[in-house]
N, C-alpha and C positions, 0 to 999 in steps of 0.2 A: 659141475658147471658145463664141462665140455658136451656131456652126456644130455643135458638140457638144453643146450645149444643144438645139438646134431637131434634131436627129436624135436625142436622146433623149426628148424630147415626140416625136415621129414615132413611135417602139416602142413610145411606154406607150401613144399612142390605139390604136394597131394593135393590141398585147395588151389593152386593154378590150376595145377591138371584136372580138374572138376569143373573150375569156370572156362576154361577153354573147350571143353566136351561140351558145356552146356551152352557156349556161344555157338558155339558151331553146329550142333541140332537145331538150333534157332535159327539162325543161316538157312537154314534145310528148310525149316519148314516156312520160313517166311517165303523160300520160293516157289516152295511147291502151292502154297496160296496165292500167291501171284502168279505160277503158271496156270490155277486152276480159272480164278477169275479172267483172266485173258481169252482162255477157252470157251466160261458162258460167253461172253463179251461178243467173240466170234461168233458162237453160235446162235447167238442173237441177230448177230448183223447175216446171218448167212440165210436165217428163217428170216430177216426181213426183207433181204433179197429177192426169196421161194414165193415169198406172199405176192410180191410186187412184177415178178414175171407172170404166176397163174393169172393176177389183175389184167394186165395186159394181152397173154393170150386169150382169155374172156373177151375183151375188149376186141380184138381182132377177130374173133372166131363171130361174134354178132357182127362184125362188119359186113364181114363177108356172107353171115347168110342173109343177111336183109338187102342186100347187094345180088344176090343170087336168086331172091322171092323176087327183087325190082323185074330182073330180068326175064323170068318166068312169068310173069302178069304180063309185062311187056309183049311177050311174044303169044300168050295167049289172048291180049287183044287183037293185036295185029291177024291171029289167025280168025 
């Protein structure tokens, strides 16, 4: 009996320590997929930032040259 007793305390630490190892690689990995989707996440919002400056310097860069063709017609009227 005693000997049955002390081999079933033996399996139930042995089964903690199995479920405890295997919470805890679960732990790991649920955060390493959280930290991985955080990073598309970012890097999405960082390419939609990239898209949204080039938009803009576009946008300024024809400002200035139809701005700079006004000017040139301008002065080759004048001349």
């Amino acid at each position: 009996t005693d000997e049955n007793r002390r081999i079933a305390d033996e399996i139930r630490r042995q089964t903690q320590e199995a479920i405890e190892i295997h919470v805890k690689e679960k732990l790991k990995e649920e955060q390493r997929m959280k930290q991985l989707v955080e990073e598309v996440v970012s890097g999405r919002e960082n390419a939609k930032a990239a898209q949204q400056k080039l938009q803009q310097y576009k946008t300024d860069f024809v400002k200035q040259y139809k701005e700079e063709i006004k000017q040139l017609m301008k002065q080759a009227l004048e001349e």
